[in-house]
KEBA-745896 format. One line per 8 residues: number of its first residue (from 0); their letters; for each residue x, y, z of C-alpha. Coordinates in nm, 4 decimals, m for minus. Layout:
! KEBA-745896
NUM) a) X Y Z ~ ...
This chain:
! KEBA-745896
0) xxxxxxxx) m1.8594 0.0035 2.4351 ~ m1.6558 0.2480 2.2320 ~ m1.2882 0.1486 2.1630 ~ m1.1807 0.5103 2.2664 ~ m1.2228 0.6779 2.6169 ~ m1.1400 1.0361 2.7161 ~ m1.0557 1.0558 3.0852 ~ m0.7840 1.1261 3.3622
8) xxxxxxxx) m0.6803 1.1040 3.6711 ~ m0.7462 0.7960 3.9382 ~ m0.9992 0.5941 3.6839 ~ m0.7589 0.4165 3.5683 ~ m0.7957 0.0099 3.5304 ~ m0.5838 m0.1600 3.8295 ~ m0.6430 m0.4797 3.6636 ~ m0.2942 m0.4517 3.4669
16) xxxxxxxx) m0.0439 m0.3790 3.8348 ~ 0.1745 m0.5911 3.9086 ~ 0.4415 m0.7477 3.6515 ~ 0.4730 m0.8062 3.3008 ~ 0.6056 m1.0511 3.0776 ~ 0.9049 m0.9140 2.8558 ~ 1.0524 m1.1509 2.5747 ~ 1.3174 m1.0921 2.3559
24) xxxxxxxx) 1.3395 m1.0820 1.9964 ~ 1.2102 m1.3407 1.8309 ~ 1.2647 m1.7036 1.9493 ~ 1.4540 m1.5276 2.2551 ~ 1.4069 m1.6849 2.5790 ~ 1.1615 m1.4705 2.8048 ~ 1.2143 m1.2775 3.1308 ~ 0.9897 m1.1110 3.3781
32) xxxxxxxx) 1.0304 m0.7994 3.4278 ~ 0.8430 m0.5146 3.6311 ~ 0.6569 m0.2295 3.4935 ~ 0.7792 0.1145 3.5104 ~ 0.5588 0.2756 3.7070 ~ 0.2766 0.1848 3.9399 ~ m0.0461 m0.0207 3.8211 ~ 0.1416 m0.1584 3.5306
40) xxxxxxxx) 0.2268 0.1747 3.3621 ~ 0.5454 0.1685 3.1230 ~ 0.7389 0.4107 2.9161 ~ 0.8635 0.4717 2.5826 ~ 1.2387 0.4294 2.5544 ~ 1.4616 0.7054 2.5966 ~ 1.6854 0.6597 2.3341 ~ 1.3938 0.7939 2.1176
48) xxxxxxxx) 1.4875 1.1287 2.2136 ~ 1.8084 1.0662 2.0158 ~ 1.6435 0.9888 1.7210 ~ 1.4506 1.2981 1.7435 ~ 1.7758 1.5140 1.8110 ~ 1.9464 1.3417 1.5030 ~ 1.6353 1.3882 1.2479 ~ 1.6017 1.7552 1.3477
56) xxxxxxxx) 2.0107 1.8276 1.3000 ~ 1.9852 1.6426 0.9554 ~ 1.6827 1.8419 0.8926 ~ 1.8313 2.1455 0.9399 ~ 2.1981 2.1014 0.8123 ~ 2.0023 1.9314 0.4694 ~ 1.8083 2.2931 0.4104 ~ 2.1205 2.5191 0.5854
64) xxxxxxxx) 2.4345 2.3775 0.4048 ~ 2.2470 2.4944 0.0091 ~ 2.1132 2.8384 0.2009 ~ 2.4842 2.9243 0.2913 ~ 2.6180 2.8309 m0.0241 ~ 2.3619 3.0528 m0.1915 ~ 2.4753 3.3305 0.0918 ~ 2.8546 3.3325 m0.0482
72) xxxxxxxx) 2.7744 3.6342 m0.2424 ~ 2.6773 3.8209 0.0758 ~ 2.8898 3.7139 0.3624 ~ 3.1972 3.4913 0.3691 ~ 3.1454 3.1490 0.3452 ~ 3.2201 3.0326 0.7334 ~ 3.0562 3.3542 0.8814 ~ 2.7565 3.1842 0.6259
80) xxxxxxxx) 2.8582 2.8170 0.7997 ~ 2.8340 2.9837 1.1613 ~ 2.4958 3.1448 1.1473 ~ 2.3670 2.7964 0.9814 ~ 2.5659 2.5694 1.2723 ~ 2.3604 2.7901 1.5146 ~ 2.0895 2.7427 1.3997 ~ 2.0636 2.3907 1.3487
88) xxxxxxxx) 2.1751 2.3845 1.7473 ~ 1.8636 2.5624 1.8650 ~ 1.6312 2.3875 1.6165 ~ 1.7682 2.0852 1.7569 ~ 1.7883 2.2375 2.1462 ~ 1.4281 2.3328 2.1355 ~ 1.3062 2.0217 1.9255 ~ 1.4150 1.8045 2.1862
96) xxxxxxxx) 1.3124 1.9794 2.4770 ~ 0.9666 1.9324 2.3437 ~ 1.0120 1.5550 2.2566 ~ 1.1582 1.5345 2.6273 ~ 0.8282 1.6897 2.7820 ~ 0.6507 1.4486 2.5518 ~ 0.8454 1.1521 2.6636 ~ 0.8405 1.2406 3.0348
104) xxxxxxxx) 0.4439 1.2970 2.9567 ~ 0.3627 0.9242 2.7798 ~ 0.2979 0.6241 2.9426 ~ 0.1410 0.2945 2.8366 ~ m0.0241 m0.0598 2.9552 ~ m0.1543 m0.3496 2.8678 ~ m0.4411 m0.5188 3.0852 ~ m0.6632 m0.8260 3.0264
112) xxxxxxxx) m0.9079 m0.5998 2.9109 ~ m0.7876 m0.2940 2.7147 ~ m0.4293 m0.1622 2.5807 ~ m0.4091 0.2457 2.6966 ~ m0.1812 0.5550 2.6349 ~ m0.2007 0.8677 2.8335 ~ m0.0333 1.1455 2.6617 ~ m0.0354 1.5626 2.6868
120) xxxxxxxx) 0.0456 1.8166 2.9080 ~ m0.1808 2.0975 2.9348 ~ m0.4517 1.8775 2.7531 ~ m0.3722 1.5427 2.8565 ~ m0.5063 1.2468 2.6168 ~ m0.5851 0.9060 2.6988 ~ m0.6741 0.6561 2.4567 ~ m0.7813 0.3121 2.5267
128) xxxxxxxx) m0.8837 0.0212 2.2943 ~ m1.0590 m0.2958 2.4175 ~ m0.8274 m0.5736 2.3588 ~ m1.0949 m0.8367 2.1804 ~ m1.1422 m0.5470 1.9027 ~ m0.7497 m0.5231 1.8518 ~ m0.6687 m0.6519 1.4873 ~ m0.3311 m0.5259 1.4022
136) xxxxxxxx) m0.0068 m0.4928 1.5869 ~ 0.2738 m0.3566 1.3345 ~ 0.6358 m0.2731 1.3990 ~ 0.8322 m0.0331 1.1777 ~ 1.2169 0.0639 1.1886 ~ 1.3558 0.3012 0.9595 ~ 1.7618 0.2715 0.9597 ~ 1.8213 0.5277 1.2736
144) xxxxxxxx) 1.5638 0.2970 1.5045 ~ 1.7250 0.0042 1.4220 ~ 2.0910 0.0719 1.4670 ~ 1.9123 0.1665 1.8280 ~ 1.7583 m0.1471 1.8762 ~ 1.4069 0.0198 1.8553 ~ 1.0956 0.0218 1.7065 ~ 0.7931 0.1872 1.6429
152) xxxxxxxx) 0.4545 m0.0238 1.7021 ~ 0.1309 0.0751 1.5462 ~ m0.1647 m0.1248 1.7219 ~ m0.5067 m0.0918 1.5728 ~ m0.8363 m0.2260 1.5526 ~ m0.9110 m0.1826 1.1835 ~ m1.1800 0.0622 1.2281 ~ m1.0948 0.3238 0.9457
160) xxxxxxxx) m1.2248 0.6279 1.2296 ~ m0.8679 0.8040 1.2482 ~ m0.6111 0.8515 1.4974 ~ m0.9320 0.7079 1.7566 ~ m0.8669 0.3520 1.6414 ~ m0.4980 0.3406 1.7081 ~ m0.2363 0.3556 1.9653 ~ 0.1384 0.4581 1.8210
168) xxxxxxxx) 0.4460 0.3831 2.0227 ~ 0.6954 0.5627 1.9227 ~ 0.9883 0.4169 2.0301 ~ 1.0119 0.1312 2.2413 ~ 1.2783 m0.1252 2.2077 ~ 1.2719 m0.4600 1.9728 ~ 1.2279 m0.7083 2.2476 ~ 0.9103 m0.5078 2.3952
176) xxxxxxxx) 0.7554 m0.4349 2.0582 ~ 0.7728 m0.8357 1.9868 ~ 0.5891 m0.8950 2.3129 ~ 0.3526 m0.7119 2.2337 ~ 0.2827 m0.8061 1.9230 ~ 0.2585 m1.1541 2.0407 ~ 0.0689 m1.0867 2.3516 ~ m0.1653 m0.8588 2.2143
184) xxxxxxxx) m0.2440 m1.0956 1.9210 ~ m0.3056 m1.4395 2.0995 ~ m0.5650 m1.5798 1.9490 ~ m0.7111 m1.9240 1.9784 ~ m0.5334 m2.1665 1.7561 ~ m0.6823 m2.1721 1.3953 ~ m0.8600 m2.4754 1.2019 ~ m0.6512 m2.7262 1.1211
192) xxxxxxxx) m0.6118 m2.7951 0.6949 ~ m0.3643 m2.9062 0.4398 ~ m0.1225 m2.6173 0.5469 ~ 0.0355 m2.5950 0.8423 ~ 0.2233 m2.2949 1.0546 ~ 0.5814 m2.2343 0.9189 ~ 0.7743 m2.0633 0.6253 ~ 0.5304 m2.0217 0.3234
200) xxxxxxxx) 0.7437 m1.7646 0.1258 ~ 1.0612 m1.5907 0.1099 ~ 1.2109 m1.3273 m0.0893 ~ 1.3663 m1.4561 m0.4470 ~ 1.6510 m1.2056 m0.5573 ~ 1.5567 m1.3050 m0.8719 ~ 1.2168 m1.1415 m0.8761 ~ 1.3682 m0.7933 m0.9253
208) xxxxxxxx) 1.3503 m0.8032 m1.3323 ~ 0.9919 m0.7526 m1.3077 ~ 1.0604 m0.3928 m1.1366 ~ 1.0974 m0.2367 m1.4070 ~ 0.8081 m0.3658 m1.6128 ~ 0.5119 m0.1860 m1.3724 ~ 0.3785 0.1961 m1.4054 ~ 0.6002 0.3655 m1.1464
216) xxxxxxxx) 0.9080 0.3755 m1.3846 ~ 0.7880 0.6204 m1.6204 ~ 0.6346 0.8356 m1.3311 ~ 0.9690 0.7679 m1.1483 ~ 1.1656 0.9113 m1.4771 ~ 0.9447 1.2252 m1.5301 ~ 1.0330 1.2678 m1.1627 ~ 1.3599 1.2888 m1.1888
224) xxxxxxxx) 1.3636 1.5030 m1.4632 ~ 1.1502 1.7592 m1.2991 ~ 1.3885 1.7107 m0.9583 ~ 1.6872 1.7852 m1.1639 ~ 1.5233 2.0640 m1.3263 ~ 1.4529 2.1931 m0.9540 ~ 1.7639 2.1297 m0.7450 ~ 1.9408 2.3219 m1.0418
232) xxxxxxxx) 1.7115 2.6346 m1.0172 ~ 1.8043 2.6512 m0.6316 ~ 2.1054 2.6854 m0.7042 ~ 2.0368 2.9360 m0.9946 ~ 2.1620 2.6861 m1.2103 ~ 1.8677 2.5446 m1.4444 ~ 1.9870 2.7988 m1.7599 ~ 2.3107 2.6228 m1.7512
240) xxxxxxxx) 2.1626 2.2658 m1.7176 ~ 1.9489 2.3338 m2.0158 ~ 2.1923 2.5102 m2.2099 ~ 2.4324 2.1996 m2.1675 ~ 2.1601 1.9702 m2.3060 ~ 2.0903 2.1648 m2.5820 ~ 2.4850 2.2245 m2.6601 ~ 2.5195 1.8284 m2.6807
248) xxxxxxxx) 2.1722 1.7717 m2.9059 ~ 2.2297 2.0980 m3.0882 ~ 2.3188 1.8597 m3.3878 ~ 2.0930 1.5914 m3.3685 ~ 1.7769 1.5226 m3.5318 ~ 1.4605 1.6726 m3.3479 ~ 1.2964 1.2560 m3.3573 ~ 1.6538 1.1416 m3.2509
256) xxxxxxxx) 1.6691 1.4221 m2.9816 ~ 1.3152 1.3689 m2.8246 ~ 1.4062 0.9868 m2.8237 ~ 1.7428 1.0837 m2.6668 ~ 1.5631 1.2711 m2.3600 ~ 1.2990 0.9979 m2.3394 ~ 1.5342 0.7248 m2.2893 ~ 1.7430 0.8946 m2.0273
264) xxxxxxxx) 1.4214 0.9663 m1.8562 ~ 1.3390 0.5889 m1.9220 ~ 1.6913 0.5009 m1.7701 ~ 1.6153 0.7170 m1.4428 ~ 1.3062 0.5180 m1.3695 ~ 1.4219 0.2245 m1.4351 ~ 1.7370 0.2800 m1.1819 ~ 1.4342 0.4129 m0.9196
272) xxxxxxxx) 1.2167 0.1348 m0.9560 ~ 1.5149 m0.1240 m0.8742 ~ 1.6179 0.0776 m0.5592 ~ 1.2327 0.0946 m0.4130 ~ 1.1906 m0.2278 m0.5064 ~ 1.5107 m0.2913 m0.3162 ~ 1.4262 m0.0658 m0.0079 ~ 1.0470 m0.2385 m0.0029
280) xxxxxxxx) 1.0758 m0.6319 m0.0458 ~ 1.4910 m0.6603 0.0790 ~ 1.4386 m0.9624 0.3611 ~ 1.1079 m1.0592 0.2690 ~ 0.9591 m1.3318 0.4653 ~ 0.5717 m1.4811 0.4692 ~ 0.5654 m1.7185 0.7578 ~ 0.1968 m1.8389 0.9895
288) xxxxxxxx) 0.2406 m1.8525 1.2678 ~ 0.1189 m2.1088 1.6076 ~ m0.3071 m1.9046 1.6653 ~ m0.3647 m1.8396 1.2674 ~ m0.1437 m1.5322 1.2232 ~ m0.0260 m1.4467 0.8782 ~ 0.2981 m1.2571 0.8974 ~ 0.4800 m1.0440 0.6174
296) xxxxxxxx) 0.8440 m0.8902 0.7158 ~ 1.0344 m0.6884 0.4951 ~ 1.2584 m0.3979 0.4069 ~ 1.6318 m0.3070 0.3497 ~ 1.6507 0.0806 0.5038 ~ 1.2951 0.0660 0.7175 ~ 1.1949 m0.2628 0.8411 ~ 0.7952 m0.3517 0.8603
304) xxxxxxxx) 0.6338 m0.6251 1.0172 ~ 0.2656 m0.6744 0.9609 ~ 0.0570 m0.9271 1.1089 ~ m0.2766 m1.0477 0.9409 ~ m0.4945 m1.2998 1.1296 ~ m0.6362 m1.5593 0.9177 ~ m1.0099 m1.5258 1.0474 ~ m1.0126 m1.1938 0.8804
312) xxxxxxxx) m0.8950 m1.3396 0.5797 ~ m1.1817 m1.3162 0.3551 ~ m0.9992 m1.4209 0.0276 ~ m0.7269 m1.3105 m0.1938 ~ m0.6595 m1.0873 m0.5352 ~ m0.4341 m1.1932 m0.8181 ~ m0.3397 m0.8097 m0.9766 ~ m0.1384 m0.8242 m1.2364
320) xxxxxxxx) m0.0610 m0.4807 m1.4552 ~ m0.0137 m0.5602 m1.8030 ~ 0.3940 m0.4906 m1.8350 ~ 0.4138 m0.7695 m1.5480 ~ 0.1044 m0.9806 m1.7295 ~ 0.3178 m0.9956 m2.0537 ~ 0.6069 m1.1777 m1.9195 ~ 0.3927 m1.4273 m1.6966
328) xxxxxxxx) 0.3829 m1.2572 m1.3503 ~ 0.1661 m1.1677 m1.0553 ~ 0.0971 m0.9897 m0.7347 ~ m0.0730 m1.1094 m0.4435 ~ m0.2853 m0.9351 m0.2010 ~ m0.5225 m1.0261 0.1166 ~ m0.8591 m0.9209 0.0886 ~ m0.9329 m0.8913 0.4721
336) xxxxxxxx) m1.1149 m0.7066 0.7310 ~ m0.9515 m0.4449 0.9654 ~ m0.6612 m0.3628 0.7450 ~ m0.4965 m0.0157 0.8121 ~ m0.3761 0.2278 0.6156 ~ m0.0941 0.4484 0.6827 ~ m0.0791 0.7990 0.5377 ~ 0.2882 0.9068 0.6363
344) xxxxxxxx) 0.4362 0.5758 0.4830 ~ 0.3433 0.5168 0.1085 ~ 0.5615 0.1911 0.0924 ~ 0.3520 0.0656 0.3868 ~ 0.0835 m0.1147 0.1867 ~ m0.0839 m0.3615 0.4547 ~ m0.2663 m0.5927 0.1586 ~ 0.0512 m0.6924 0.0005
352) xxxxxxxx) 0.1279 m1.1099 0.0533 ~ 0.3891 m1.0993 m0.2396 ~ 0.5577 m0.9236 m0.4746 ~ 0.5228 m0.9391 m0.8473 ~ 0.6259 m1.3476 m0.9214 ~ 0.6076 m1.5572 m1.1662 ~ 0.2093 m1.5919 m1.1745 ~ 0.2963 m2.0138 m1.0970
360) xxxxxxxx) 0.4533 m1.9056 m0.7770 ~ 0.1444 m1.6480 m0.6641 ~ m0.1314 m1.8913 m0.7252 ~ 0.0771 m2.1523 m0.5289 ~ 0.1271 m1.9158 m0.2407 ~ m0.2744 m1.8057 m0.2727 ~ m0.3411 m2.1859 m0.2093 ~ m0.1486 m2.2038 0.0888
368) xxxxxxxx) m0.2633 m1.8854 0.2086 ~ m0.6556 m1.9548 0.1862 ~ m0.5715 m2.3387 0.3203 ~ m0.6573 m2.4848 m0.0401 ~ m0.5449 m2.7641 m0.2271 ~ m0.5580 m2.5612 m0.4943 ~ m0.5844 m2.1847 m0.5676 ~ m0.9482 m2.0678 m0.6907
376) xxxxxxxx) m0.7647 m1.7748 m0.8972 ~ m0.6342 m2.0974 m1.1225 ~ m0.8797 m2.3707 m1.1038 ~ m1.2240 m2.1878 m1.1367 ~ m1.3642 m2.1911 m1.4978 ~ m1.4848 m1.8636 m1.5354 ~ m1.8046 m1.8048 m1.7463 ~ m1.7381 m1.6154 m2.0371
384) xxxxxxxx) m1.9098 m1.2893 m2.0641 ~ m2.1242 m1.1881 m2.4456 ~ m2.0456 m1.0324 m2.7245 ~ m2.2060 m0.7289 m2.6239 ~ m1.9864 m0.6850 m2.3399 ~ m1.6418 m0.6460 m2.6127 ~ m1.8569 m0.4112 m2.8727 ~ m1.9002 m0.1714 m2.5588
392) xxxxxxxx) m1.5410 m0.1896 m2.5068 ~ m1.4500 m0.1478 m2.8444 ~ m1.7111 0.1396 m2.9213 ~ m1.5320 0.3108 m2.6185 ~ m1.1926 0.2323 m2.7220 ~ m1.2766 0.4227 m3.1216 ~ m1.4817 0.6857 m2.9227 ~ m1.1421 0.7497 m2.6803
400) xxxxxxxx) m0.9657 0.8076 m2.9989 ~ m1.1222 0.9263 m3.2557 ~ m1.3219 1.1874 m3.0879 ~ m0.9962 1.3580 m3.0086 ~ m0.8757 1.3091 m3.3573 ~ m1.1901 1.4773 m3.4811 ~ m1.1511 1.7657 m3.2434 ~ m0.7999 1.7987 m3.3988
408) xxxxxxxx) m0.8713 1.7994 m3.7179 ~ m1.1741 2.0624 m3.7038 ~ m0.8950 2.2814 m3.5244 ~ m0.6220 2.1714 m3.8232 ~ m0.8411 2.2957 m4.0811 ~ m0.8992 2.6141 m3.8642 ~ m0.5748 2.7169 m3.7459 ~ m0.3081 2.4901 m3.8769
416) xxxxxxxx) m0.2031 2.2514 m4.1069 ~ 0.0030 2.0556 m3.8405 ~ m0.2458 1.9548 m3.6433 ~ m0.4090 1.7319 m3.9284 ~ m0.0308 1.5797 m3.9218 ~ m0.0618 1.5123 m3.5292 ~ m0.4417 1.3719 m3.5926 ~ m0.3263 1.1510 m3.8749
424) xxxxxxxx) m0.0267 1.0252 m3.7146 ~ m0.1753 0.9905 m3.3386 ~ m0.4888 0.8024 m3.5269 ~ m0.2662 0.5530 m3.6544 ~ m0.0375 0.4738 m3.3697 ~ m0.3278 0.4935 m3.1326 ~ m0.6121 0.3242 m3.2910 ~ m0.4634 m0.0342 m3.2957
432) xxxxxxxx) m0.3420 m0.0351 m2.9644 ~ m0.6596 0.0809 m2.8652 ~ m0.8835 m0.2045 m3.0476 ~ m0.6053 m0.4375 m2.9218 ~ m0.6528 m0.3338 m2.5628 ~ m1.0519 m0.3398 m2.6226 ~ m1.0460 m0.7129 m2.7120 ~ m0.8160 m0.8119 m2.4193
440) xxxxxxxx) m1.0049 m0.6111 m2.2194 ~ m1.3383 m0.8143 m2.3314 ~ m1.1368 m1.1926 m2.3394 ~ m1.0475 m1.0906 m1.9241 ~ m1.4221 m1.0374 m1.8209 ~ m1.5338 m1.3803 m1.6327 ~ m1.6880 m1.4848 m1.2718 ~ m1.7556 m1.8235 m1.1162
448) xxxxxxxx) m1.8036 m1.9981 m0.7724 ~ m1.5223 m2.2420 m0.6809 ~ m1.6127 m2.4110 m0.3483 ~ m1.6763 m2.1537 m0.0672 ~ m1.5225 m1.8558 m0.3180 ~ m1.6801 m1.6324 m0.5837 ~ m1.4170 m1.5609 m0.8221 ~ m1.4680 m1.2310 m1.0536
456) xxxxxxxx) m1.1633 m1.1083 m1.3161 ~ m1.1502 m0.7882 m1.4909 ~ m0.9014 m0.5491 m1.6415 ~ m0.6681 m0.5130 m1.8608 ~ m0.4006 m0.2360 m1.8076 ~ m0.4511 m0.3416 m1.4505 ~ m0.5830 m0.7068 m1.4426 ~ m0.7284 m0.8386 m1.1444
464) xxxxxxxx) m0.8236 m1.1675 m1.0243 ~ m0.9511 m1.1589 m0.6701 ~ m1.1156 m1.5075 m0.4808 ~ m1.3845 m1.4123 m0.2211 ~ m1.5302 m1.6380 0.0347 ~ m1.8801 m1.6810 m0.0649 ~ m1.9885 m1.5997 0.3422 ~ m1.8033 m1.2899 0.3388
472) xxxxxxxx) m2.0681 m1.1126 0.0881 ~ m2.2823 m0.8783 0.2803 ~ m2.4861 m0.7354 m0.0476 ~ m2.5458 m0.7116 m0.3749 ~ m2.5648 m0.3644 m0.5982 ~ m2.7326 m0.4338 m0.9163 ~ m2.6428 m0.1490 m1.1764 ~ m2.7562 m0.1324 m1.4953
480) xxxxxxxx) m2.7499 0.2032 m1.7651 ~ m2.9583 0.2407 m2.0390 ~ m2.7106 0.1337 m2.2966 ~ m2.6631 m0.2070 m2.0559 ~ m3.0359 m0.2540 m2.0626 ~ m3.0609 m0.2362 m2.4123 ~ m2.7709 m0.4685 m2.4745 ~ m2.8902 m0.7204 m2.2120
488) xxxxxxxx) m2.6242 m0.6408 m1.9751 ~ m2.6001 m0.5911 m1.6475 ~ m2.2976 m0.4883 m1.3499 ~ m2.3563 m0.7081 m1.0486 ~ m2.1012 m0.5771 m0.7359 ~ m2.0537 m0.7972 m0.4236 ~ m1.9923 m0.5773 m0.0927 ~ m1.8293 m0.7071 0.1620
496) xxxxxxxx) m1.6532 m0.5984 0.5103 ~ m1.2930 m0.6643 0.3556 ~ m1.0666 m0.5385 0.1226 ~ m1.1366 m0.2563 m0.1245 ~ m1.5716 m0.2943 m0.0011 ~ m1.6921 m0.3942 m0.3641 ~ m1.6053 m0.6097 m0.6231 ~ m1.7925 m0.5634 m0.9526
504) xxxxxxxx) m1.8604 m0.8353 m1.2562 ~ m1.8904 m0.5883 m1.5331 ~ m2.1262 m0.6584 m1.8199 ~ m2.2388 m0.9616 m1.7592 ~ m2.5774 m1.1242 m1.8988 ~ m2.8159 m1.0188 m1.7484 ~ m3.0784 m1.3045 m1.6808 ~ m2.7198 m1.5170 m1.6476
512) xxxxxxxx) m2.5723 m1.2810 m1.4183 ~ m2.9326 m1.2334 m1.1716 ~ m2.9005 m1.6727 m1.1424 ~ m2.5540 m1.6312 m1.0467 ~ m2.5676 m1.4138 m0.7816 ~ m2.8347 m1.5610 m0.6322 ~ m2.6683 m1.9192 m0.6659 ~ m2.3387 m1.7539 m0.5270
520) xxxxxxxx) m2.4811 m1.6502 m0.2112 ~ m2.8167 m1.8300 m0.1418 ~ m3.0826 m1.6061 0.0498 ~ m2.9595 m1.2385 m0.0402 ~ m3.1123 m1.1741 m0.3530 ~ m3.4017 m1.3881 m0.3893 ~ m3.6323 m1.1876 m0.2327 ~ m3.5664 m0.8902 m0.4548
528) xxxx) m3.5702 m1.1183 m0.7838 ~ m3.9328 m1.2173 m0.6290 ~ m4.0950 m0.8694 m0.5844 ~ m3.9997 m0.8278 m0.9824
């Protein structure tokens, strides 16, 4: 049966009339209380409609307030103020008039068999998913909800098929978005092992340092250059803001001026990177809970609240970028099943168990999240990969820089004499970080088996060491080009239902690489290494 039904009027499900158990916030002691409306229906909260009023006037007052400045030259200033006050009213009149016929229009329920939402008026909507298929219940608060006492609750099943595999409440109060989240997730009590339910992480303020160290600050810094180069220009500004930086470099050094801009740009990042990292992992908690839920709270401005159940837990990656790698730290994600992905918030990355750590502290945490004595990511001796594997590295590596050296220097000797002074000098800068790079790239390459987990590392701007249970392989995709065939190489990817789908061990040998995956899951690809 398909998780999503189209219908109205009287087919709804009676099973769900009657009351409802409401609980209060976490740990809170629990009430009954009666639906809202007949055969168990309920409604968002009303106080949503503030939030929607309040958005819309910042909205408008944020985009109004520069337009009226910029109007000064027109019109006096408060005849400027009173047309933009006006209009911010009826944006925020008509706004909420609509979020009012969408309110009075939306109604939910949960039954023993399926959670539903009716919505729409002149093409009403009603969208039901089968409770046994429901994988994720999630509750998100930016700073307005909260200081309401609201939330809004994302429940899913996983299936990545759009807006038809999810329900969005949007808002309903704390206490009712916890129920949910608990009723709507009882499972059967997990497996006992070595790790019980409880606290298995919390937030160390101490982590911050290793902000700084990943790719977002330079993209961060460029960004704010760019934004200041923008906000000036709206206000007709950006000849004056350039004309000030070039009045205090005017007698410095063109190498001491570029390194001037560079590290201011360096400084911005740097500054963003703490605050995200500040708005993203402020409060963070990892607790399992009583059924075999995995639970990950944080956030300082918008709190999130995912919940993970541990039979979709298929394993675990180690990722560590090489700025974070350097000073001995990691991050930890789930590879699972049924993860969502949310495309209005980027900070809202389901996978994430932990934060960049020391890597001591992540492979602990990995163990108690995978219910190991010890973490495969650490204990499995991964089999080296051969020497042809790092000459194809560092043949690409030369090829990435000479080639455009060479292109350079035809040009030089064509056009220019400074561009044989860029080849030379990007050559030499570039080619030892390069063969550097190649070699690390080549001493990272390993796989293994460590109990029920195939464990596969690779990378090395981006490092990643991810531990996959052995059952969850569905596949095998054998690739091999002709410069891999003649090297005795081969590419060996496991597929699987979870995480990012495929997991490659790149370059491997090949007649090493064929035993290992059929040792690593017995059955799958015998019969193919057979018909050969």
């Amino acid at each position: 049966m398909s998780d999503t039904e189209a219908a109205a009027g009287p087919g709804a499900n009676p099973a769900a009339a009657g009351t409802v158990t409401a609980g209060g916030a976490a740990g809170g002691t629990e009430r009954t209380a009666p639906a809202d409306g007949p055969e168990g229906w309920r409604r968002l909260d009303r106080r949503g409609l503030l939030v929607t009023a309040t958005v819309l006037a910042g909205i408008a007052l944020g985009a109004g307030i520069p337009t009226a400045v910029g109007m000064t030259g027109g019109m006096p200033l408060g005849e400027a103020l009173a047309w933009v006050l006006a209009g911010t009213g009826a944006l925020t009149a008509c706004g909420t008039g609509g979020e009012y016929v969408r309110w009075r229009r939306t109604r939910y329920r949960v039954g023993p068999e399926r959670a539903e939402l009716d919505t729409g008026l002149f093409l009403v909507k009603r969208r039901s998913l089968a409770r046994e298929r429901i994988r994720t219940v999630d509750l998100t608060a930016s700073l307005l909800l909260r200081s309401l006492g609201l939330v809004k609750v994302r429940i899913g099943t996983g299936e990545h098929t759009g807006n038809e595999s999810t329900l969005e409440l949007d808002a309903v109060r704390r206490a009712e978005g916890e129920r949910l989240r608990r009723e709507l997730l009882d499972r059967t009590p997990g497996e006992p092992g070595p790790h019980r339910e409880g606290l298995l992480a919390v937030l160390d303020p101490r982590w911050i340092r290793y902000a700084p160290l990943s790719f977002l600050a330079p993209v961060l810094g460029g960004t704010a250059a760019g934004g200041l180069l923008q906000v000036s220009d709206w206000f007709g500004a950006q000849t004056e803001v350039i004309d000030w930086v070039a009045d205090r470099l005017r007698d410095t050094p063109l190498l001491w001026s570029v390194a001037a801009l560079v590290a201011a740009a360096g400084l911005a990042g740097v500054v963003g990177t703490l605050g995200l990292w500040v708005e993203m992992w402020w409060n963070y908690r990892l607790e399992r809970e009583p059924g075999g839920t995995l639970r990950v709270r944080r956030g300082l401005l918008t709190s999130r609240s995912v919940s993970l159940e541990e039979r979709r837990l298929r394993g675990v990656e180690l990722v560590e970028p090489i700025g974070v790698r350097l000073v001995g730290a990691a991050r930890l994600d789930a590879v699972a099943t049924g993860l969502a992905h949310d495309d209005e918030d980027k900070h809202a990355d389901y996978k994430n168990l932990l934060p960049a750590a020391p890597a001591s502290f992540a492979h602990a945490l990995a163990a108690r999240v995978l219910r190991e004595p010890e973490s495969p990511t650490r204990t499995a001796r991964l089999i080296p990969h051969p020497r042809a594997a790092r000459s194809r590295r560092l043949r690409r590596a030369l090829a990435a820089v000479l080639a455009p050296a060479a292109l350079l220097t035809v040009l030089g000797l064509l056009l220019t004499d400074v561009l044989l002074y860029v080849a030379a000098a990007a050559t030499a800068v570039l080619l030892p970080l390069a063969v550097v790079l190649a070699l690390d790239a080549a001493r990272n390459l390993g796989h293994a088996t460590r109990g029920a987990y195939l464990v596969a590392r690779s990378g090395t701007l981006r490092r990643t060491t991810v531990a996959l249970q052995r059952g969850g392989v569905i596949g095998w995709t054998i690739r091999q080009s002709y410069v891999q065939r003649r090297a005795g190489l081969i590419t060996l990817t496991a597929t699987t239902a979870a995480g990012e789908g495929a997991y490659a061990i790149k370059d491997a040998a090949q007649g090493e690489g064929l035993a290992f995956a059929a040792q690593a899951v017995p059955g799958l690809l015998e019969p193919f290494l057979q018909s050969e």
